[in-house]
N, C-alpha and C positions, 0 to 999 in steps of 0.2 A: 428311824434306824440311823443313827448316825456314822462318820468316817472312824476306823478304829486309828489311833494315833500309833501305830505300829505303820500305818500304810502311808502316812505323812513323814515317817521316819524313815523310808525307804528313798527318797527321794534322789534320782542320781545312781543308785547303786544298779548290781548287774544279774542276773540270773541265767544259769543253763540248765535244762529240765528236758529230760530227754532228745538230747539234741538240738534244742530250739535255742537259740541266744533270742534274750530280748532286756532292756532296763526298766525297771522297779521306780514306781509302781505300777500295776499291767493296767496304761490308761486309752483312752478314746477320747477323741475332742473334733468339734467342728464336724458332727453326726446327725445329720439331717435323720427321722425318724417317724412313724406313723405306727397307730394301733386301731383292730377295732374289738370289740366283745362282743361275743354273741349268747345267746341263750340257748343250750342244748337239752337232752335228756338225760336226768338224773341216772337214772338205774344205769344208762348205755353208755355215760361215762365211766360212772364206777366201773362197769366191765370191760375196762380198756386201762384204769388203774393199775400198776401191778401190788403184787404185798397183801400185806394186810393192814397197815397204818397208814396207808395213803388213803383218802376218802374226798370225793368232789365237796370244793363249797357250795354250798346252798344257799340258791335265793327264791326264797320262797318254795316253791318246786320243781325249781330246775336248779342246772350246773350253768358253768360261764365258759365257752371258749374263747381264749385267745389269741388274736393274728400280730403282731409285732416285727416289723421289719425296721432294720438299719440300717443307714449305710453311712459303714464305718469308714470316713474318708481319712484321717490319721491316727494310727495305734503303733502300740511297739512291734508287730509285725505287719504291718502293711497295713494296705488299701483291702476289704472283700467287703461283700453283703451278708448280711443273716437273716434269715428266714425263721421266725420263731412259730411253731404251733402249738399251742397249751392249755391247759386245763389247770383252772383256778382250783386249790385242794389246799387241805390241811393234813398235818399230820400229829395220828391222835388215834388210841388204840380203838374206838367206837366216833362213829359220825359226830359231829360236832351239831352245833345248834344252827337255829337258822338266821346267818344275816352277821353274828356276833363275832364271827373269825375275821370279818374285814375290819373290825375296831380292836380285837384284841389278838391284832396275830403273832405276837412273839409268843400267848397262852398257846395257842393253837397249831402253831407252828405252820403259818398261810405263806403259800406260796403259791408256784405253779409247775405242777409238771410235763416235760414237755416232751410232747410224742413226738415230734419233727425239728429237724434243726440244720436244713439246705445252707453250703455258705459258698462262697465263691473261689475262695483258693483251697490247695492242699495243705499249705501252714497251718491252716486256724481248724485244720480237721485233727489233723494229728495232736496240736493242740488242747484243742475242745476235748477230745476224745482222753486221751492218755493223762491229762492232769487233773482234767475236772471231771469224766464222765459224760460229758456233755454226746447226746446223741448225732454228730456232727458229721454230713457227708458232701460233697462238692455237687453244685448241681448248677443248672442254666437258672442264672438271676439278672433280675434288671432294679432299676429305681427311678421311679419317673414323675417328676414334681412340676405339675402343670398349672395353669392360671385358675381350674374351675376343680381338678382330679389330683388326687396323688394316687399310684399305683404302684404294685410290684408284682411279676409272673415267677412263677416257679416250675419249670421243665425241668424232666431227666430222662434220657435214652428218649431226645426228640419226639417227646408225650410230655403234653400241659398235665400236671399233675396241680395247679390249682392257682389262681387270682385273684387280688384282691385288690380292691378299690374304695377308698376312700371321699366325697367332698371333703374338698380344702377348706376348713374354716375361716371367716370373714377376718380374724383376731389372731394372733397367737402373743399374746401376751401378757399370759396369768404365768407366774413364775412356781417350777416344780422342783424341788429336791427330797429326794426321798431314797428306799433302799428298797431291795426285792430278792427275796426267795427263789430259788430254782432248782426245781428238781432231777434226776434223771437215774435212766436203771442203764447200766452196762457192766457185764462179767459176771451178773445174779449180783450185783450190789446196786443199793439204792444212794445218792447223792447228793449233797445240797449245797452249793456255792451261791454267793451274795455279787449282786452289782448295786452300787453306790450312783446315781445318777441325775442331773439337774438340766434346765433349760427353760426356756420359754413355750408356754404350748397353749392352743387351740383346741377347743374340746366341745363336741356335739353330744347332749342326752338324748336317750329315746329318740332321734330323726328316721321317722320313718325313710324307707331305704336309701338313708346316710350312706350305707356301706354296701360295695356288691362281692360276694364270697363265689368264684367259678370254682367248682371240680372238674376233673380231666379224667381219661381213662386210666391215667398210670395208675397201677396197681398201692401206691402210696397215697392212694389218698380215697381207697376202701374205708380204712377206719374210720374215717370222718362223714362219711355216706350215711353209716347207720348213728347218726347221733341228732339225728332229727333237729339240724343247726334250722335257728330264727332265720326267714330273710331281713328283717330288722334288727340292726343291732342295740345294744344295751346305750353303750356309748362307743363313740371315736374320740382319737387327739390326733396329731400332730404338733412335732420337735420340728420348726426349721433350720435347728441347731443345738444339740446336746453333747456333754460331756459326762463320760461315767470311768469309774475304776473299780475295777473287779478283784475280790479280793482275793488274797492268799492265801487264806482258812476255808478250809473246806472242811465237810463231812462225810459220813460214806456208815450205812449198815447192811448188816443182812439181809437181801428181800427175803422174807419166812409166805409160805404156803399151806393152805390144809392138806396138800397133797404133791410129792416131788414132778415137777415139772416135766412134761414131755420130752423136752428137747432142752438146751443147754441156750440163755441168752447170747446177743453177740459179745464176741472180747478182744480180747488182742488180735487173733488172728486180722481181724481187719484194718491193725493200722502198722501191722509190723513190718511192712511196704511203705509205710509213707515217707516223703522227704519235704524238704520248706520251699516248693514251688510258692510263687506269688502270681502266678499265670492265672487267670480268669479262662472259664468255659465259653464259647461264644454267647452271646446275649439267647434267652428263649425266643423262640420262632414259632411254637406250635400254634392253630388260630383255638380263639377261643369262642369268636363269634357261634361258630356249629354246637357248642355246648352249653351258648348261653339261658336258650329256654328250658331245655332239658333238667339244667340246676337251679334254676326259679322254681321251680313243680319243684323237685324234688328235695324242696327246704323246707317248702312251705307246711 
């Protein structure tokens, strides 16, 4: 997927988009970065899907979860963290095959959609939220890049709602550029913005417990309980420096139902309060040690 020459052609210019000043094009640079995948359960992600064209990719017979966290040390609005939670999916009016969406994902339309999206300031909520759809709420984050660990905690309303931990790989120096798909539902609409992104990275197959995934009691991190997550992951990487631009074409449809929904998704009402704080939450605090065995079992 390459850069669209529109976004090279913005270079310098300015934009105001509900209230946010930022210049074009909307970039990140000098993004320290880590992910891991995991292996879930098919059926239980689909039913956490919304719509009807969104459909888990399949490996073999399971879905893929995704942990992706950044930290975005210079962008056109500031310094935050993101917290990404997601599910690898295509979108396709019937399940796709197995394996063939991650080679031919422009047919397939492979991406990820993503149920969680903690950041650190109230800019990039409002942001997130109002231009791209992005599911984007301000929560207690950190970023912690150690000699043997890289980590990040996700707290809200002083409850660990979920950690994840990485081994630092030996290397980081296979070089990546590539583009990605992303999903998200807010207002009953479904929507898909692209990030553009390269770096150098370190990457673990199959290591067995490469990665450690903690859940918390927050009530956010229910949906992920029942998705019967690997304690082994698929793969990790680590970016100990990426840059990416996010594009200005977006998409957006109807989510359609076989039946009208109970209740009305979230919409504006929740960002019609927001302003361009670049304040940070206090770092998380909550221990995660007391939940550490309880979410070993309960992966497994």
């Amino acid at each position: 997927m390459s850069i669209p020459r529109r976004l090279k052609q913005q270079e310098g210019r300015s934009a105001l988009v509900d209230g946010i000043p930022f210049r074009l094009p909307v970039r990140a640079e000098h993004s320290p970065a880590f992910m891991a995948a995991f292996s879930i359960n098919y059926d239980r992600a689909r039913a956490v899907l919304p719509g009807s064209e969104l459909h888990p990719l399949r490996l073999w017979n399971k879905a893929v979860l995704l942990i992706t966290v950044i930290d975005y040390r210079s962008t056109v609005i500031g310094k935050y963290i993101e917290f990404c939670v997601a599910i690898a999916c295509t979108k396709t009016r019937k399940p796709a095959p197995r394996l063939l969406p991650a080679i031919f994902m422009k047919h397939y339309g492979t991406g990820q959609f993503v149920l969680d999206l903690p950041v650190s300031t109230e800019i990039s909520v409002k942001g997130g939220k109002t231009i791209w759809g992005m599911p984007k709420h301000q929560a207690n984050l950190d970023f912690s890049i150690g000699e043997r660990v890289i980590s990040s905690q996700y707290d809200r309303d002083s409850q660990l709602v979920m950690k994840i931990e990485i081994d630092r790989p030996a290397r980081t120096r296979l070089p990546v550029s590539m583009g990605a798909s992303s999903y998200s539902a807010f207002r009953g609409l479904l929507t898909r913005s692209r990030l553009y992104f390269s770096g150098k990275a370190g990457f673990k197959l199959f290591g067995k417990k490469s990665a450690r995934l903690y859940l918390g009691e927050h009530p956010r991190a229910d949906a992920l309980r029942n998705l019967e997550i690997s304690p082994d992951p698929l793969v990790t990487a680590f970016f100990p420096d990426s840059s990416g631009l996010l594009d200005d074409h977006f998409e957006c449809w109807f989510l359609d139902y076989d039946r009208m929904p109970a209740r009305p998704m979230e919409g504006m009402e929740s960002v019609i309060d927001l302003g361009l704080g670049q304040e940070w939450l206090p770092p998380p605090s909550a221990p995660v040690e007391e939940v550490e065995r309880e979410v070993m079992r309960s992966t497994v």
